[in-house]
C-alpha positions in Angstrom: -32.6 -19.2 40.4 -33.9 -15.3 39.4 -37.3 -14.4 39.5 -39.5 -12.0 37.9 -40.3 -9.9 40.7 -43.9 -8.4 39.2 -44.6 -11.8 37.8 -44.0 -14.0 41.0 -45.5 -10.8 43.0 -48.7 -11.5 40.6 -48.8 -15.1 40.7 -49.0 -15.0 44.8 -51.7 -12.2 45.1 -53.7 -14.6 42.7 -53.0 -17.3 44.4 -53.9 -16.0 47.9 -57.1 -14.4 46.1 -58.1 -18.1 45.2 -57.8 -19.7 48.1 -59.8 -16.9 49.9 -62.3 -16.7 47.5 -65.2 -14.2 48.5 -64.5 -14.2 52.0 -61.4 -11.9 53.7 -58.5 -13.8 55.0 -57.5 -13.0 58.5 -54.5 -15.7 58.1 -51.5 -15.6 55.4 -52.5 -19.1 53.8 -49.5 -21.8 53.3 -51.9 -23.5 50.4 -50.6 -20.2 48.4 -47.1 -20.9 49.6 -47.1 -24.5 48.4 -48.8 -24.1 44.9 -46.2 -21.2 44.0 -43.1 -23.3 45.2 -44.4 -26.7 43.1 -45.0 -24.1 40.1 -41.0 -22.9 40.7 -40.2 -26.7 41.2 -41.4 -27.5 37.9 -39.6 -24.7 35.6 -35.8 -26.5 36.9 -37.2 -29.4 35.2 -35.9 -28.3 31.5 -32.3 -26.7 32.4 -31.9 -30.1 34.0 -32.6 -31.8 31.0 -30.9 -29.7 28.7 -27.7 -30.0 31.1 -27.8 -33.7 30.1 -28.2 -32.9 26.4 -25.0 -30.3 26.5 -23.2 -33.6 28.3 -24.3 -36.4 26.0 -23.4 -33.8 23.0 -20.1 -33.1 24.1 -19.2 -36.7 24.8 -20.1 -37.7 21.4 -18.2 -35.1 20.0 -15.0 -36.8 22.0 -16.0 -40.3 21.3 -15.7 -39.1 17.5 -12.3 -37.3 17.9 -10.9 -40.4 19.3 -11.8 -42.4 16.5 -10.2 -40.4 14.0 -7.1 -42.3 15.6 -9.0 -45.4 13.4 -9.0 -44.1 10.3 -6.8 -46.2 8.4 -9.6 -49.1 9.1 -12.6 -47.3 8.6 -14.6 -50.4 8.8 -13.6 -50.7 12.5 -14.0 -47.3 13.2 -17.7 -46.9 12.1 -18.4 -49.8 14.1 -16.7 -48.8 17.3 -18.3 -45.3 17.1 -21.7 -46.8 16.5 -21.6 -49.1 19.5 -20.2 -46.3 22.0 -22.5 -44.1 20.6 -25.8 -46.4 21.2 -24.7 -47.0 24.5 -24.5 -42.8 25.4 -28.2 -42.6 24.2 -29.6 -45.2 26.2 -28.1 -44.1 29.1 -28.8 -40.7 28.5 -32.3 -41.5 28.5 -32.0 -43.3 31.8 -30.4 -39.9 33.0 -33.3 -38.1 31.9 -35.5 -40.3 34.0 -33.8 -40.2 37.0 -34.0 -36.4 36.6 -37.6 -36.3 35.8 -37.5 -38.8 39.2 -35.9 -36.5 41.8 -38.0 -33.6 40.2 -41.2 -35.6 41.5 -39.7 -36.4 44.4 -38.9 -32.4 45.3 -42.3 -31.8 44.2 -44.3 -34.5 46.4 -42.7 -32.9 49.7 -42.0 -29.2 50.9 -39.8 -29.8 53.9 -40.5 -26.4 56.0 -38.7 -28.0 58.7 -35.1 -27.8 56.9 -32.4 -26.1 59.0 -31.9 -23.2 56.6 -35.8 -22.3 55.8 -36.3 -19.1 56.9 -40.0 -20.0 58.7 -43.2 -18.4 59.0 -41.9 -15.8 61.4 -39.1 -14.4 60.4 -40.6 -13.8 56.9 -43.3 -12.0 58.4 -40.7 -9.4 60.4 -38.7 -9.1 57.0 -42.2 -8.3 54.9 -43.1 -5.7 57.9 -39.3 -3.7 57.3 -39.7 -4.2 53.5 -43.1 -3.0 52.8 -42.9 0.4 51.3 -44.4 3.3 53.2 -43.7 6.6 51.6 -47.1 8.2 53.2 -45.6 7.2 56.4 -41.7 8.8 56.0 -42.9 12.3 54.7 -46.0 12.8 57.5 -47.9 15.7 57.0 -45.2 17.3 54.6 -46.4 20.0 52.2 -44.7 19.0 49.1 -46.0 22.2 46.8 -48.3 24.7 46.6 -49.5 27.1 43.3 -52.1 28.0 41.0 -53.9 25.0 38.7 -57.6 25.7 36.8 -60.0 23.2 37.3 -62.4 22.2 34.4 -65.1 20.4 36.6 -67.1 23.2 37.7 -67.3 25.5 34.1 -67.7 23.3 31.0 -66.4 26.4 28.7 -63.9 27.9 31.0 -62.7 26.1 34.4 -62.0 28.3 37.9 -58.6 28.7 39.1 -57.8 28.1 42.6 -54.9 28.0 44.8 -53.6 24.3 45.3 -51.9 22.6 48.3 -50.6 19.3 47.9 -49.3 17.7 51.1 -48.3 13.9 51.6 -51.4 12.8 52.4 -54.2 15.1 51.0 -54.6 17.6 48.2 -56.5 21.4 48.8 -57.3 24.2 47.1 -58.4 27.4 48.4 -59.8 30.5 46.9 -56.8 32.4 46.9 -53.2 32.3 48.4 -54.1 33.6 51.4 -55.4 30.5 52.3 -58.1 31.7 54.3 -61.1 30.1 52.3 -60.7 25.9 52.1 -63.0 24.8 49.0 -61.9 21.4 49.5 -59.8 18.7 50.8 -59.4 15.4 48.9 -57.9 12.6 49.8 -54.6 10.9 48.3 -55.0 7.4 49.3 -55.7 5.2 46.4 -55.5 8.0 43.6 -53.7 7.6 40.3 -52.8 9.8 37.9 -53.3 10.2 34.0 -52.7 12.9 31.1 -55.8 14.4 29.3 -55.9 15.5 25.8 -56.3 19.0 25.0 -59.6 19.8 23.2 -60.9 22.8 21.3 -61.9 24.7 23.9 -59.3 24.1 26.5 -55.5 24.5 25.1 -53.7 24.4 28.7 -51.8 20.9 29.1 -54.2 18.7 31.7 -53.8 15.9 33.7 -56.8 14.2 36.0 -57.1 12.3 39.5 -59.0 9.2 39.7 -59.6 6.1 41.6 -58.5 3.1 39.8 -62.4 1.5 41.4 -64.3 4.0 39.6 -65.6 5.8 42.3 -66.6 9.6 42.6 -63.1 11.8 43.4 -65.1 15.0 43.6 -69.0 14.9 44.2 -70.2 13.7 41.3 -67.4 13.6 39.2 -65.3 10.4 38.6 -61.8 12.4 37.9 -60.4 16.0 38.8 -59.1 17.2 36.0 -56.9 20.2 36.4 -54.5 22.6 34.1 -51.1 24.5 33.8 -50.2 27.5 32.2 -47.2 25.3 30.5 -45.6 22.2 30.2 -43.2 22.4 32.4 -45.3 23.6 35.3 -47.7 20.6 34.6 -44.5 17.9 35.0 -43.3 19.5 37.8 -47.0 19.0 39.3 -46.4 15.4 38.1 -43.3 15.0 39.9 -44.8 16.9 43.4 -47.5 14.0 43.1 -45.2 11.2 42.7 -43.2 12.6 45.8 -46.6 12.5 47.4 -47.6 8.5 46.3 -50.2 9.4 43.3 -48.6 7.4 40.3 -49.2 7.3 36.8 -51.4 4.7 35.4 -49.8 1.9 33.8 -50.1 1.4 30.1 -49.9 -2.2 27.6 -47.7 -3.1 25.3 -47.8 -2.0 22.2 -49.0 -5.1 20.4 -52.2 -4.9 22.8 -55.7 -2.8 22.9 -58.3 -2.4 25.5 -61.7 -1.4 25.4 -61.1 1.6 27.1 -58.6 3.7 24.9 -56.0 1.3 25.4 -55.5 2.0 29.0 -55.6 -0.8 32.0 -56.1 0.8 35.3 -53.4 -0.7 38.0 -55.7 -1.7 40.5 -54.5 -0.8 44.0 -53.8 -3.6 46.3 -55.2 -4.1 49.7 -52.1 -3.3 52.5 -53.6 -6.9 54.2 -53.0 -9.0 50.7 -50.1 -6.7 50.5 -48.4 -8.0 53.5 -49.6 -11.6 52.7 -47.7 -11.3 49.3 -44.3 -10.3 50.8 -44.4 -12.8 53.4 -45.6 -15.8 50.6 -42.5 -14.4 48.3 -39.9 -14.2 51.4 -40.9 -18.1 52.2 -40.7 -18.7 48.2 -37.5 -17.2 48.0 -36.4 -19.2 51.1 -37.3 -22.6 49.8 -36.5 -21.9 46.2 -33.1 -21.2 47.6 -32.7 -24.3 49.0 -34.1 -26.2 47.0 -31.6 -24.9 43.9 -28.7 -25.2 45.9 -29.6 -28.9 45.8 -30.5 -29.4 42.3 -27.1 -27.5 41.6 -25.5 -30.3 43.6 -27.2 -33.4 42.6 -27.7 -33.1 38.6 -24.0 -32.9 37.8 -23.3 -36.0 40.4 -26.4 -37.8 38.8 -24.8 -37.1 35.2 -21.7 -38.1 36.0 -22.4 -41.1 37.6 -25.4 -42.2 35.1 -23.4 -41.0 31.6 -19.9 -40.4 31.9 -18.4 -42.7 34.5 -20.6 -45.8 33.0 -19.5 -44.9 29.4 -15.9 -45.3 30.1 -16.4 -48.8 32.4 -18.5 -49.6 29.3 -15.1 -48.4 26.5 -12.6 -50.5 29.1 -14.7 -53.8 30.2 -17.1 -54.3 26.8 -16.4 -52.3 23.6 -14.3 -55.2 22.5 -16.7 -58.5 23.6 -19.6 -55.7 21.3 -16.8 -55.4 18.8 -16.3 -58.8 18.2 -19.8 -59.8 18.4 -20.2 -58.5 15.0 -20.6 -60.5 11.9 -18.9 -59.2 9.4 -15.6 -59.6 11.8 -12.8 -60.7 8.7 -14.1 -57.1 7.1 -13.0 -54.8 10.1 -8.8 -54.9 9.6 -9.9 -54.1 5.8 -7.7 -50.9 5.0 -8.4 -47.7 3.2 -7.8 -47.5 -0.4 -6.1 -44.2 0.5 -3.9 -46.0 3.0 -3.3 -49.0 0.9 -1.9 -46.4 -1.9 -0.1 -43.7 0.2 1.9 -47.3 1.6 2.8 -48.3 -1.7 4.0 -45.2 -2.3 6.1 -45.3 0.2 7.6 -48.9 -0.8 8.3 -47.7 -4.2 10.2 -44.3 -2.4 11.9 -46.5 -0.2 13.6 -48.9 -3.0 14.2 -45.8 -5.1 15.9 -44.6 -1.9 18.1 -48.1 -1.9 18.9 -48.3 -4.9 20.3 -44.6 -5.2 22.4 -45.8 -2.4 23.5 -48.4 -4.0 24.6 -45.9 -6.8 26.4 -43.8 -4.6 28.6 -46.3 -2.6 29.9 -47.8 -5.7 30.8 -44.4 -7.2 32.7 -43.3 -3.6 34.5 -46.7 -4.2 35.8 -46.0 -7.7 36.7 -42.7 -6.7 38.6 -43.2 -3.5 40.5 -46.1 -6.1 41.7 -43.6 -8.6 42.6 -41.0 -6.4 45.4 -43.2 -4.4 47.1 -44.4 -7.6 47.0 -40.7 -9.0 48.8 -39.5 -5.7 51.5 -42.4 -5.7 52.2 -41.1 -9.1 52.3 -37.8 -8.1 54.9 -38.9 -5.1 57.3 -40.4 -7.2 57.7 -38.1 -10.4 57.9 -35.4 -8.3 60.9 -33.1 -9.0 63.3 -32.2 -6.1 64.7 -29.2 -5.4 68.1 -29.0 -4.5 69.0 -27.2 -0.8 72.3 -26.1 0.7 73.7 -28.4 3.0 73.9 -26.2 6.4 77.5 -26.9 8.6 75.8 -29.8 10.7 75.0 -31.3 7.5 78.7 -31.2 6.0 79.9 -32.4 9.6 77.9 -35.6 10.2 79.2 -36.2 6.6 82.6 -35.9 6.8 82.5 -38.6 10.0 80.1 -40.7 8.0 81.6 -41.1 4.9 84.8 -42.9 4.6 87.1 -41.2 2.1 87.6 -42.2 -1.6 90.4 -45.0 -2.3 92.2 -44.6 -5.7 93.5 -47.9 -6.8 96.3 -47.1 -9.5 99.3 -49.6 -9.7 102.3 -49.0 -7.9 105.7 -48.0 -9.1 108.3 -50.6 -9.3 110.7 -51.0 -6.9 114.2 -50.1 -7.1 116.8 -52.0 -7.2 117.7 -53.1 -4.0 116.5 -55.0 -1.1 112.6 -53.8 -0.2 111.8 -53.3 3.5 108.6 -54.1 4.9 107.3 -52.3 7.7 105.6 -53.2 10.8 102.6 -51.2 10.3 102.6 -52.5 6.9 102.7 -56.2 8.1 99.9 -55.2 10.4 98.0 -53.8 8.2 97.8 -56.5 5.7 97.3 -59.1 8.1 94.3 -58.1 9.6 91.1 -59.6 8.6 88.6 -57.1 6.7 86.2 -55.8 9.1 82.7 -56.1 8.0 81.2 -52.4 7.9 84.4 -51.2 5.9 82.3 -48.4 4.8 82.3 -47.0 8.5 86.5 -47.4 8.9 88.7 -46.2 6.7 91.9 -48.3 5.3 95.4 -46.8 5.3 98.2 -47.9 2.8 101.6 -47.0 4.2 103.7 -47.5 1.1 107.9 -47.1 1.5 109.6 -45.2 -1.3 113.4 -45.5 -1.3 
């Protein structure tokens, strides 16, 4: 958790100052130490509840996604999103409780004795090494010395005098030599502030005052001195800051004061000094602690309360809520957009059939006419004639019985006609079957 440093600084030194009231506190008071811790306490209040809004909005948000799935029964859907959705908000609001619960409960009780508080001592050592002490590093350090004119003594014209300005006191001299002091004054408790130029006086001017109102230099309540330019007078400025003497703090724009617009810092007392750091080291301490807590427990409390009972809610009872509805015989009612995009389809699918259809019987005719047209083709085809090669002319010659010419034969002569034994064989043997395989020989006798 950050803090405003000059706010929470503030808010303790008024604290302490109320709790003190017109006496002086010896003791750093724990009543300011428990008033500024409940007042830290309450400001985690809101980012815990708006942690539980960022969770309930989100898980809407998914609950509605998720019934996009539904949308083809939009009866069902708004239903179903309108029961998980009055379930989130009540048990967001029973989250918000709880919350509101365990910030009363941190608020009730301040346990100081928790093993990582830091404890009343150990926040006093740190406020010792942290309070600032520039007065106290520098020592008796001159920090600048020169010529200034100062406008207290001489209305019309002011005296110059010969400035030393050391860590811890400011004198002036009548010359550089140092010799005659005119005065030393004091830097403890002195601010500083810019002067406007008059008439008279055209030298930029600055003055030294007490933020109290109390004389700076006998009877005057600021020492208001001169440069001979610019420059030199911020360089003064600069020397002064070195030495502790800061400008005065100025409002805001937007506001006024009675007193030219200009609120005096007021200095603070090195006692309610060290009371503040040691109040804000113990706040800071506890805060821390207590944060690191909240940081732990409000997402577990969320989760637990929101999330992880929505879903055992979605699983166990969104139906039995579902069904508990009246109008149950209206929540399968379609869409008229889905009721007409399915038609479509139907009609696309028997359009998709029937072209089918179309297209098988046309491949069957097809497939019909081109067989018949290459049977044709095969047998009016015209041959070409080859010549035979010597194998061919071979295994015809053994193949082929040669041609028998049946022509009468010549009469016999006169005489006695002799048969021959081949003959006689020859004509009494039976035909063999495959006569076109062996050839037949006639052996006829001429005289």
């Amino acid at each position: 958790m950050e803090f405003d440093e000059s706010e929470l600084r503030k808010e303790i030194a008024i604290a302490i100052a109320n709790i003190h009231g017109i006496r002086i506190g010896l003791f750093t008071p724990d009543l300011a130490f428990d008033a500024i811790v409940k007042k830290q306490i309450s400001r985690l209040k809101d980012p815990c509840l708006k942690c539980v809004d960022l969770v309930s909005t989100e898980l809407l948000n998914v609950v509605h996604n998720c019934s996009a799935q539904m949308s083809r029964f939009p009866r069902l859907r708004e239903i179903v999103e309108r029961v998980i959705t009055n379930h989130v908000r009540k048990r967001e609001q029973e989250c918000r409780d709880q919350l509101a619960v365990y910030i009363n409960c941190q608020l009730s009780y301040m346990n100081t004795n928790h093993e990582d508080f830091i404890g009343f001592a150990n926040a006093e050592s740190q406020a010792r090494k942290t309070i600032p002490t520039h007065n106290n590093h520098l020592g008796n350090q001159v920090i600048r010395k020169g010529y200034m004119t100062l406008h207290n003594l001489s209305i019309i014209k002011g005296r110059s005098f010969w400035y030393v300005l050391s860590s811890d006191s400011l004198a002036w001299y009548r010359d550089e030599t140092e010799k005659e002091i005119q005065y030393i004054l004091p830097l403890n408790k002195l601010k500083l502030r810019d002067v406007e130029t008059g008439f008279i006086n055209r030298k930029p001017t600055f003055a030294l005052f007490y933020p109290h109102g109390s004389n700076v230099y006998k009877d005057y309540k600021q020492l208001e001195l001169s440069c001979n330019s610019v420059d030199d007078m911020d360089s003064w400025k600069a020397s002064f800051l070195r030495a502790g003497v800061y400008p005065q703090k100025l409002l805001n724009n937007n506001e006024e004061s009675d007193d030219d617009s200009i609120v005096i810092e007021e200095d603070v007392d090195p006692q309610l000094k060290r009371q503040v750091e040691v109040i804000r080291n113990l706040v800071e301490s506890y805060m821390s602690i207590v944060t690191k807590a909240t940081k732990d427990l409000v997402p577990k409390i969320i989760t637990h309360m929101i999330i992880k009972n929505t879903k055992k809610y979605v699983f166990e009872e969104l139906l039995v809520s579902v069904y508990a509805q009246d109008d149950q015989v209206e929540l399968l009612e379609e869409s008229p957009d889905e009721v007409r995009k399915r038609e479509e389809k139907m009609a696309m699918f028997q359009a998709c059939k029937m072209a089918l259809d179309i297209i098988g019987d046309c491949s069957m005719k097809f497939s019909g006419s081109a067989t018949s047209t290459e049977e044709e083709a095969v047998l009016y085809k015209p041959t070409v004639p080859t010549r035979p090669t010597a194998a061919t002319k071979k295994s015809y010659r053994l193949s082929t019985p040669p041609p028998v010419f049946s022509r009468p034969a010549p009469p016999p002569p006169p005489g006695k006609m002799r048969k021959f034994k081949s003959e006689k064989n020859i004509s009494d043997q039976q035909p063999i079957a495959n006569s076109n395989l062996i050839p037949t020989f006639y052996v006829l006798s001429i005289p």
